[in-house]
PAZAPA-694944 format. One record per residue (C-alpha): residue in three letters; x, y, z. Coordinates in steps of 0.02 Angstrom, whole numbers, plus 50000, padded with zeros to 5 digits. Layout:
# residues N
[Ala, [X, Y, Z]]
...
***
This chain:
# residues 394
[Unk, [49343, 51922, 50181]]
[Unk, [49298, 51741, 50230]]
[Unk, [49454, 51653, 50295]]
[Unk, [49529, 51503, 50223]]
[Unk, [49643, 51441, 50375]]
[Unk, [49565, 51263, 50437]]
[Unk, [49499, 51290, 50629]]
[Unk, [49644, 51302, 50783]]
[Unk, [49599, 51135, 50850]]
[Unk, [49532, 51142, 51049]]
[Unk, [49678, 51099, 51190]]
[Unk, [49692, 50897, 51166]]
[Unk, [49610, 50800, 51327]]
[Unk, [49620, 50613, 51386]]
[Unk, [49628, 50529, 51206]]
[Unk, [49452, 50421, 51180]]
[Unk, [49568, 50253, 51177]]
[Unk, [49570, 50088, 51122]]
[Unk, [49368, 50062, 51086]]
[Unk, [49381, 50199, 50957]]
[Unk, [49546, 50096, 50895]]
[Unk, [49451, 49942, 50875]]
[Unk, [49320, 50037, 50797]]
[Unk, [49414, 50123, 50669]]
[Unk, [49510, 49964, 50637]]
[Unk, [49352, 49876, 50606]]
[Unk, [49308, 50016, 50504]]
[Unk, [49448, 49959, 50374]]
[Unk, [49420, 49797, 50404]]
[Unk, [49217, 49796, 50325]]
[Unk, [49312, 49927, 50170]]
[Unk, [49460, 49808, 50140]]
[Unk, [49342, 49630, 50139]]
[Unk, [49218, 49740, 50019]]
[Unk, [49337, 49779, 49918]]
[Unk, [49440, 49612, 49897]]
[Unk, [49272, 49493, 49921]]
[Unk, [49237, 49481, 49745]]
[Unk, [49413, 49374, 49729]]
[Unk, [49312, 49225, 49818]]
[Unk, [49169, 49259, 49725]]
[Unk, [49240, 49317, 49550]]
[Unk, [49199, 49153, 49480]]
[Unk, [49021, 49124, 49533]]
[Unk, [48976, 49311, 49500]]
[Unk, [49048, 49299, 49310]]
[Unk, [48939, 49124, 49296]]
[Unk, [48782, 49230, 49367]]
[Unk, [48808, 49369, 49235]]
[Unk, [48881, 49260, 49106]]
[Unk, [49026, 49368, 49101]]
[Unk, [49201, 49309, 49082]]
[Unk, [49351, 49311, 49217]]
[Unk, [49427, 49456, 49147]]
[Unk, [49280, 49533, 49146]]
[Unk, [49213, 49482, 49318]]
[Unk, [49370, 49551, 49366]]
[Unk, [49334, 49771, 49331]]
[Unk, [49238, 49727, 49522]]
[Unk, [49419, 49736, 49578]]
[Unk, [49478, 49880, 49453]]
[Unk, [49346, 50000, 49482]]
[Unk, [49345, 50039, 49675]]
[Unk, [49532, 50050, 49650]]
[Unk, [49540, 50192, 49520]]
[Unk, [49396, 50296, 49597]]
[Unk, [49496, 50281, 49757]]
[Unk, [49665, 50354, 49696]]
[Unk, [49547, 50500, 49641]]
[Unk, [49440, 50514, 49791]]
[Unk, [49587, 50519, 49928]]
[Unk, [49665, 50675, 49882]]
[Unk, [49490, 50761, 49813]]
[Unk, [49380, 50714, 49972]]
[Unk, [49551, 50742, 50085]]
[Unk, [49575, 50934, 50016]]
[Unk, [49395, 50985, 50003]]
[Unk, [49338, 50931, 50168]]
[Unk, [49509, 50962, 50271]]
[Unk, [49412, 51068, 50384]]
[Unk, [49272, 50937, 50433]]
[Unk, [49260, 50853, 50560]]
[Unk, [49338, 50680, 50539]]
[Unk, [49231, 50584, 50661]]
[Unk, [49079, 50657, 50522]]
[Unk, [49182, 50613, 50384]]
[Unk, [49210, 50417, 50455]]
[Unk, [49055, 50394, 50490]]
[Unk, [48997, 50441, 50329]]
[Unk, [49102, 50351, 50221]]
[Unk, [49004, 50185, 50325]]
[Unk, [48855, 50245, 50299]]
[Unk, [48894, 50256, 50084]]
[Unk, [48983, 50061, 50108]]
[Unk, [48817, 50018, 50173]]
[Unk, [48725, 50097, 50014]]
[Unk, [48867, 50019, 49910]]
[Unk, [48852, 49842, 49986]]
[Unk, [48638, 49842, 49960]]
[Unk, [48654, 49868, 49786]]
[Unk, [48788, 49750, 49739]]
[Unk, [48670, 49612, 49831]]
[Unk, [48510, 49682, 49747]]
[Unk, [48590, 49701, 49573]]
[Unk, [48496, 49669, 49420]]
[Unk, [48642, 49666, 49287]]
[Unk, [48822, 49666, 49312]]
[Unk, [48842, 49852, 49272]]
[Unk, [48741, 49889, 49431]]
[Unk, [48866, 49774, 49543]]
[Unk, [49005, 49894, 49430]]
[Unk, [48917, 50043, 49491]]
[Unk, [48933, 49992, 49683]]
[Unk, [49090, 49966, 49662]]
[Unk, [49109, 50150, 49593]]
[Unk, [49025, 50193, 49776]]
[Unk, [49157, 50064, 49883]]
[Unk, [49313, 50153, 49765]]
[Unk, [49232, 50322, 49843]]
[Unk, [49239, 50259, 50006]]
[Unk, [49406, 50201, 50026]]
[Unk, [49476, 50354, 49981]]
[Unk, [49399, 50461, 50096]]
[Unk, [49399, 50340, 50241]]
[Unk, [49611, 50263, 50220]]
[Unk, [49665, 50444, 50190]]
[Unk, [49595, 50491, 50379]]
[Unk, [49615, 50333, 50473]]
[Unk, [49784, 50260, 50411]]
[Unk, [49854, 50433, 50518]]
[Unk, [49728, 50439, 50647]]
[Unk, [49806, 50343, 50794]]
[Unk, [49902, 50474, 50866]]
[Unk, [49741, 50576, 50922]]
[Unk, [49683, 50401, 50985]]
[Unk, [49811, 50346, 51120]]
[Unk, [49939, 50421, 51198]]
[Unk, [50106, 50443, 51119]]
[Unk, [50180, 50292, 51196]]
[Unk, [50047, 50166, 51115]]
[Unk, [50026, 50258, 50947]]
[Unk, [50157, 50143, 50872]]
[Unk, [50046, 49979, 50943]]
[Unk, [49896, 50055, 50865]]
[Unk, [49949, 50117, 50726]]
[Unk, [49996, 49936, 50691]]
[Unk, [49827, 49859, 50751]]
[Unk, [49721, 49982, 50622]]
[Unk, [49838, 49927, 50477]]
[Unk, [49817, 49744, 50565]]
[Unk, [49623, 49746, 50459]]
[Unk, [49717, 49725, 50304]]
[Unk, [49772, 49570, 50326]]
[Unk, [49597, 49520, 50458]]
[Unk, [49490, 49549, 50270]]
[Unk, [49608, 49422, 50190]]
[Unk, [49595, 49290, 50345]]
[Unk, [49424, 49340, 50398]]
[Unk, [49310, 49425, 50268]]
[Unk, [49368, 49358, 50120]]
[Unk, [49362, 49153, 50159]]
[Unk, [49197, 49172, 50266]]
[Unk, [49124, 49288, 50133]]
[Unk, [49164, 49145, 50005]]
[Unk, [49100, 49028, 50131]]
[Unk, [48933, 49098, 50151]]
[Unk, [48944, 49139, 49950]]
[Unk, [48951, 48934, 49919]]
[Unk, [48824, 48896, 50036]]
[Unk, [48692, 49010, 50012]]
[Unk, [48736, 49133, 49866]]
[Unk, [48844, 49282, 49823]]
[Unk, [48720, 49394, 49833]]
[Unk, [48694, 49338, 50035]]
[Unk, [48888, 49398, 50037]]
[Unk, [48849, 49580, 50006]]
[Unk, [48688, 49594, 50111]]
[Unk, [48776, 49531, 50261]]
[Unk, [48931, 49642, 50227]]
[Unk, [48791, 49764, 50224]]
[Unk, [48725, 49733, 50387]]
[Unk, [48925, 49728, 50449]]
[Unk, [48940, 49929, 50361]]
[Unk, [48800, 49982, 50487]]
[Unk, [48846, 49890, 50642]]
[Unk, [49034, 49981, 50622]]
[Unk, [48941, 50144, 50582]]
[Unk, [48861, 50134, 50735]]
[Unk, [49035, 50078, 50840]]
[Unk, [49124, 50244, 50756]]
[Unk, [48969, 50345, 50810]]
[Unk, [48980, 50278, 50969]]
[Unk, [49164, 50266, 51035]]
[Unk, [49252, 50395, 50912]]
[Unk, [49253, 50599, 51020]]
[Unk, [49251, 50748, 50899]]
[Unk, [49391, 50753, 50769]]
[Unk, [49432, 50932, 50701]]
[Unk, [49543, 50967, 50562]]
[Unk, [49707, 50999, 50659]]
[Unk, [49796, 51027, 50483]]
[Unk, [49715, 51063, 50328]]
[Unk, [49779, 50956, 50197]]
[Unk, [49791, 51079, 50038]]
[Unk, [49853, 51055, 49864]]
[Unk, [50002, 51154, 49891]]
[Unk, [50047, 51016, 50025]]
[Unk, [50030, 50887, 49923]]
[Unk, [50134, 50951, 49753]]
[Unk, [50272, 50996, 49899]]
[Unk, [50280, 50799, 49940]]
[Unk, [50281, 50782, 49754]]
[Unk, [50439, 50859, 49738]]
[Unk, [50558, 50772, 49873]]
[Unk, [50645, 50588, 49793]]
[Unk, [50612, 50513, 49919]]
[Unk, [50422, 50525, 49877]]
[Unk, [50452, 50470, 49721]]
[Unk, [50543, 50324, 49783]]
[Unk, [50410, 50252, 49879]]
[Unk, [50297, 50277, 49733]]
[Unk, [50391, 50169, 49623]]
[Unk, [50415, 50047, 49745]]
[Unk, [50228, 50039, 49799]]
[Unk, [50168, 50040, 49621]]
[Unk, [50266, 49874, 49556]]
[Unk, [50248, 49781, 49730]]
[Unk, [50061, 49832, 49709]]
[Unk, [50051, 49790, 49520]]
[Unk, [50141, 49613, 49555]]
[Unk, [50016, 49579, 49699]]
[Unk, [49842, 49616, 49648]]
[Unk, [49906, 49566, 49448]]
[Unk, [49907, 49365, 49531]]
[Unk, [49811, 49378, 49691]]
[Unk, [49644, 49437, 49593]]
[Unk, [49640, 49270, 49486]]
[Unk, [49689, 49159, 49630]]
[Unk, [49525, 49088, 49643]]
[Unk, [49530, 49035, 49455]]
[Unk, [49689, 48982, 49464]]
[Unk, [49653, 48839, 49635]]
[Unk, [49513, 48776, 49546]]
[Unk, [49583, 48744, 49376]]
[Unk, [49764, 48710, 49403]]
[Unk, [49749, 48644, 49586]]
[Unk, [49589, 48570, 49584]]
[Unk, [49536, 48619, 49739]]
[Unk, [49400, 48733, 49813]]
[Unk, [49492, 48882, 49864]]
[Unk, [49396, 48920, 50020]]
[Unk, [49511, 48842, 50140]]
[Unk, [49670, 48907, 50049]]
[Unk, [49636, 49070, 50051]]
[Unk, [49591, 49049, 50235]]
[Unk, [49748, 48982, 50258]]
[Unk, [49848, 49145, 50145]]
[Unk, [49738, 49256, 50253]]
[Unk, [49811, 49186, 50409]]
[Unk, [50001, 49202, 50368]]
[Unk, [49969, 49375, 50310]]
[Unk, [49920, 49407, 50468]]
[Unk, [50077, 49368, 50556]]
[Unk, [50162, 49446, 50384]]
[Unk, [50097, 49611, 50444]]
[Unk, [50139, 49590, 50636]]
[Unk, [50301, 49549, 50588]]
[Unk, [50335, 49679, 50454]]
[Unk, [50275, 49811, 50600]]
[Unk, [50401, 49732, 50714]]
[Unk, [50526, 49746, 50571]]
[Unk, [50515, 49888, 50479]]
[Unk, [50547, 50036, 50609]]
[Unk, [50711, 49985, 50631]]
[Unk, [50763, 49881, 50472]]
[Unk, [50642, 49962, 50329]]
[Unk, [50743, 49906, 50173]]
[Unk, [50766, 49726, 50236]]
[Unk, [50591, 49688, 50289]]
[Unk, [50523, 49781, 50110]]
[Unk, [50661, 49655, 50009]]
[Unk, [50591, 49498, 50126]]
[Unk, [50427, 49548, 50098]]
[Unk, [50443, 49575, 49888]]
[Unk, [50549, 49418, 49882]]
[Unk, [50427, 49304, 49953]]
[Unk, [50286, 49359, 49847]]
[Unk, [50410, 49331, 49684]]
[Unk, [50470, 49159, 49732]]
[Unk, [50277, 49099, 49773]]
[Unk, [50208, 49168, 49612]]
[Unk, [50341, 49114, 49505]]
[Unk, [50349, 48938, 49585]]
[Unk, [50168, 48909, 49579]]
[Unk, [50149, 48889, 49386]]
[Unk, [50265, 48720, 49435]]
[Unk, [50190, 48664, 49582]]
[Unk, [50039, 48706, 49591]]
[Unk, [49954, 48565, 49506]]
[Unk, [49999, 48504, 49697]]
[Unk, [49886, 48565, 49831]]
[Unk, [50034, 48528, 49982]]
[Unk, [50140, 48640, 49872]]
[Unk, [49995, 48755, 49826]]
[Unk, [49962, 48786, 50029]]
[Unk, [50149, 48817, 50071]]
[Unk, [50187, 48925, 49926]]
[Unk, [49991, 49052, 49971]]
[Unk, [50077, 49048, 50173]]
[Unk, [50251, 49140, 50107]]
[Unk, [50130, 49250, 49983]]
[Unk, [50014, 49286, 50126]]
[Unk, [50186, 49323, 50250]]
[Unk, [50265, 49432, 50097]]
[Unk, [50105, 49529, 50057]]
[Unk, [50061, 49565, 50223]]
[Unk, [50202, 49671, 50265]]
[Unk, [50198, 49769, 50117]]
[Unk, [50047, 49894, 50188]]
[Unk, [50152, 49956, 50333]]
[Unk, [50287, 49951, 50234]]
[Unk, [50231, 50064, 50087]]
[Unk, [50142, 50189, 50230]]
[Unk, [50326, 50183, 50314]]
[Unk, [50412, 50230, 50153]]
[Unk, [50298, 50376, 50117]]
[Unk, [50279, 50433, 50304]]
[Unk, [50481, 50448, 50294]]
[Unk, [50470, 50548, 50149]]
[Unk, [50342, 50662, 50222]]
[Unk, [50394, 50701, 50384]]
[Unk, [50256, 50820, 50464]]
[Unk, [50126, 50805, 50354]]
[Unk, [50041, 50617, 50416]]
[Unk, [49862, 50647, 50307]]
[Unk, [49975, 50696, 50181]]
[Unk, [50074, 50550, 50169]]
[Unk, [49902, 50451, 50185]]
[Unk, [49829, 50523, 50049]]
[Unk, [49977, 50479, 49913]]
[Unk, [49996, 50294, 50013]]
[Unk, [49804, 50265, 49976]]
[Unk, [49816, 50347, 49799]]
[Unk, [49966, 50256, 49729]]
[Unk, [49880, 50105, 49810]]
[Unk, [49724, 50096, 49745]]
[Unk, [49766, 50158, 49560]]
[Unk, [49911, 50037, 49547]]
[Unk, [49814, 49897, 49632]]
[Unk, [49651, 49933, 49473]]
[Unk, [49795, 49924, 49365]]
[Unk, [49863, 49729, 49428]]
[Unk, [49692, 49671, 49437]]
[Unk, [49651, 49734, 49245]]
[Unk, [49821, 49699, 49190]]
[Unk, [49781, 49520, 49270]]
[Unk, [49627, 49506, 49194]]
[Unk, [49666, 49537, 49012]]
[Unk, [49831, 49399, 49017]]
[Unk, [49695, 49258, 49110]]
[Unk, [49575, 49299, 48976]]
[Unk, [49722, 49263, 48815]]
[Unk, [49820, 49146, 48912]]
[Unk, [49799, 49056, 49083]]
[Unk, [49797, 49084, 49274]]
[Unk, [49975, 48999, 49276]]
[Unk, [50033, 49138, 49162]]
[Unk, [49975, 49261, 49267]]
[Unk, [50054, 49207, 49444]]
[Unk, [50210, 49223, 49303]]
[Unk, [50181, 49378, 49246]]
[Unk, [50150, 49436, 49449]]
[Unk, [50319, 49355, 49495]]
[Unk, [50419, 49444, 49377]]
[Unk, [50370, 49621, 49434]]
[Unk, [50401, 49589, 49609]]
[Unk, [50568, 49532, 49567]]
[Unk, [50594, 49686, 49470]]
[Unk, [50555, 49785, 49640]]
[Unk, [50655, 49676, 49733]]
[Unk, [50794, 49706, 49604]]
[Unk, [50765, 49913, 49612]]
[Unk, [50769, 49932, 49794]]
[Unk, [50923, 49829, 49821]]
[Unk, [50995, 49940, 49675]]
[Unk, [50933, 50094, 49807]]
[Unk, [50985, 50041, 49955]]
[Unk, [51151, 50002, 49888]]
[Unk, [51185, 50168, 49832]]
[Unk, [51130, 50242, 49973]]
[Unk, [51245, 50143, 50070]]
[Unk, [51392, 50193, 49958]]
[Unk, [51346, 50358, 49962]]
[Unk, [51356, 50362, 50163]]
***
């Protein structure tokens, strides 16, 4: 009888260090500007397909829901591969992804790479967003735990504006190919820097519905979901929204968002170890007072650029702290707790971007950064309402 147990893992030696950090983190990095690129570009890829901005925006929706179904699915049937193998072949699919999207004939093509990028992200989050502690040694897995989750916030600042930049200048289409050309240069950094990676716990089903079961799981579900929802609802029509309420080319402001969510995530890893239901009700409350006072000042773009810096600082905190909330939920069990982060990410962040897309389509962009601000609020309002009882309780 064949048995099922997932391989005793070899004696752990000198950990490979901070090259295979950088690598993994620059891993994320080429998934998350993929995924979030066609945000810059939604409006010059709808024109291209004649397509409207709802419709433009299912780029966003599909990697999102084929990712909350790949992360558990690729995690359980290949927990006893190698995860250096796995890594490096979730690049080498981003670089298939990213061809087609820039070769696509019709806009159900650039749909179908998307299906490919939703693929990816769920098989590579679920194994990196744990991985640092077989990086570096124990007293640096906190620093680079915070420098993988760090290419988040590096697509928004990074990927996103120059992706839009080169989009402007010399075509979407040049966008993809060179985000292509990024996938394989990373594949070959992982291939190069990462040491073996054997399953050291096989992630299983059974694992999974146990999580499932404790409240506090639950919890950080609910939480992630309408932080998530409120987000990506707004954030996906931004680009709409600075060019027909702001009047402005949104290049340099999303530059600009990209950069304070930056420090929003240094600072929410700074924060949240100690203090995790403050810096998650800082983080929510600055995303609900930007979207809800855009609608009023945006039509000014002084206004416009401080209210996307307190969006970028509030959203930028909110990856560590959703991984945070489910990690401390899930104590022993770190893929675990990366697979139902990435899930309940990805499907609720499909959801914002179509829910988004079918108010901008009846209504307005205004209405949408609205609509965005008063589900954060209501997440704001729920964990207060948590935390509040939990103190009483104690």
């Amino acid at each position: 009888m064949t048995s099922t147990a997932a391989p005793t893992a070899p004696p752990r030696t000198r950990p490979p260090g901070w090259p295979a950090v950088l690598a993994v983190t620059m891993g994320i990095f080429t998934i998350v500007t993929t995924e979030i690129l066609p945000v810059g570009l939604l409006t010059s890829i709808g024109s291209g397909f004649t397509v409207s901005d709802g419709t433009a925006g299912l780029m966003m929706t599909m990697p999102g829901y084929l990712a909350a179904v790949a992360a558990p699915v690729l995690t359980v049937s290949t927990a006893r591969l190698d995860r250096r193998l796995m890594l490096c072949a979730c690049l080498l699919l981003l670089a298939v992804a990213n061809v087609l999207a820039a070769a696509a004939p019709a806009f159900w093509t650039l749909l179908l790479s998307r299906v490919l990028v939703g693929v990816v992200i769920g098989g590579f989050w679920s194994i990196a967003a744990g991985l640092a502690d077989r990086l570096v040694a124990p007293p640096q897995v906190r620093r680079a735990t915070a420098v993988v989750f760090s290419a988040v916030p590096l697509g928004s600042v990074f990927g996103v504006p120059l992706g839009t930049l080169i989009g402007d200048a010399a075509g979407w289409r040049t966008s993809f190919a060179v985000m292509a050309a990024l996938s394989v240069a990373v594949l070959a950094a992982l291939a190069v820097f990462l040491p073996p990676l054997p399953a050291e716990q096989a992630t299983r089903l059974t694992v999974l519905r146990s999580a499932l079961r404790v409240r506090n799981t639950w919890r950080a579900l609910a939480l992630t979901v309408l932080i998530v929802l409120a987000h990506f609802g707004a954030y996906t029509y931004v680009t709409p929204f600075l060019e027909q309420v702001t009047h402005v080319s949104p290049t340099a402001f999303l530059l600009l968002y990209g950069v304070a969510g930056l420090a929003g995530n240094f600072l929410g890893g700074l924060m949240v170890a100690r203090r995790p239901a403050l810096t998650s009700a800082i983080a929510a409350g600055l995303i609900a007072l930007a979207t809800l006072a855009l609608p009023a000042v945006g039509h000014s773009p002084a206004g416009t650029a401080v209210l996307l810096a307190l969006w970028g600082v509030g959203y930028g905190a909110i990856p560590v702290c959703s991984q945070t909330w489910f990690s401390a939920a899930t104590p022993g069990t770190p893929e675990a707790a990366s697979v139902l982060f990435t899930s309940s990410f990805q499907a609720t962040l499909s959801t914002g971007a179509l829910a988004g897309g079918l108010v901008v389509d009846r209504t307005s962009p205004s209405t949408v950064m609205l609509s965005g601000g008063a589900t954060a609020a209501l997440m704001l309002l729920l964990l207060v309402f948590w935390s509040a009882s939990t103190t009483t309780r104690t």
